[in-house]
N, C-alpha and C positions, 0 to 999 in steps of 0.2 A: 901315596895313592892307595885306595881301598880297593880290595877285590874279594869279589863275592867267593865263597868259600864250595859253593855250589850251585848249577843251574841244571832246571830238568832238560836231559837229552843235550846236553852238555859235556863233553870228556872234561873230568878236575883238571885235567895237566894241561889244558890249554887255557883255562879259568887266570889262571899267571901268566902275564905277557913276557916274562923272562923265558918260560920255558918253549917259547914260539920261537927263539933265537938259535941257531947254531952255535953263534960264537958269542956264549952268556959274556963275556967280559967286554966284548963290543955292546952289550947289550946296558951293564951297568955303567961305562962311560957315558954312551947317550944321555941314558936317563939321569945321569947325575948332572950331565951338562944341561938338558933341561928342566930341571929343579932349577937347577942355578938362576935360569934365564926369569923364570918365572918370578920368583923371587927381587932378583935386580929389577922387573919391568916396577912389582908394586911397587917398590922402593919409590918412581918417580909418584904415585899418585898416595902415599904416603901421608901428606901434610894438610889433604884435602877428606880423610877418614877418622871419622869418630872413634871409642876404645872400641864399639861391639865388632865393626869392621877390621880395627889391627887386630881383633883379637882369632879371626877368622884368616889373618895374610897367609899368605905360602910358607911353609917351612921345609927345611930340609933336614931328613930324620937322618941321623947317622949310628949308624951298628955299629955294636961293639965286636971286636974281632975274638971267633973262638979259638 
């Protein structure tokens, strides 16, 4: 997911929805369970998308750990 880097009259640290959480690790399970989901749903309509559309499907980014 993209998030803007800033908006007028905007605090930065709420611009990231991670940092809206107390408990960021509750916060990255969510979100990674719903990548997921998203992901499986296109799956089913899949077979009915031309390359410009698969090439638009959901992905799930994975970081690498520092």
């Amino acid at each position: 997911m993209e998030v803007p880097a800033s908006v007028a009259n905007v605090p930065a640290e709420i611009l990231d929805p991670r940092n809206t959480w107390a408990d960021k690790e509750a916060y990255d399970k969510t979100a990674a369970s719903l990548a997921e989901k998203f992901v499986s749903n296109f799956k089913k309509y899949a077979d009915f998308a031309n390359e410009e559309i698969l090439a638009g499907a959901p992905k799930v980014a994975v970081e690498a750990s520092v």
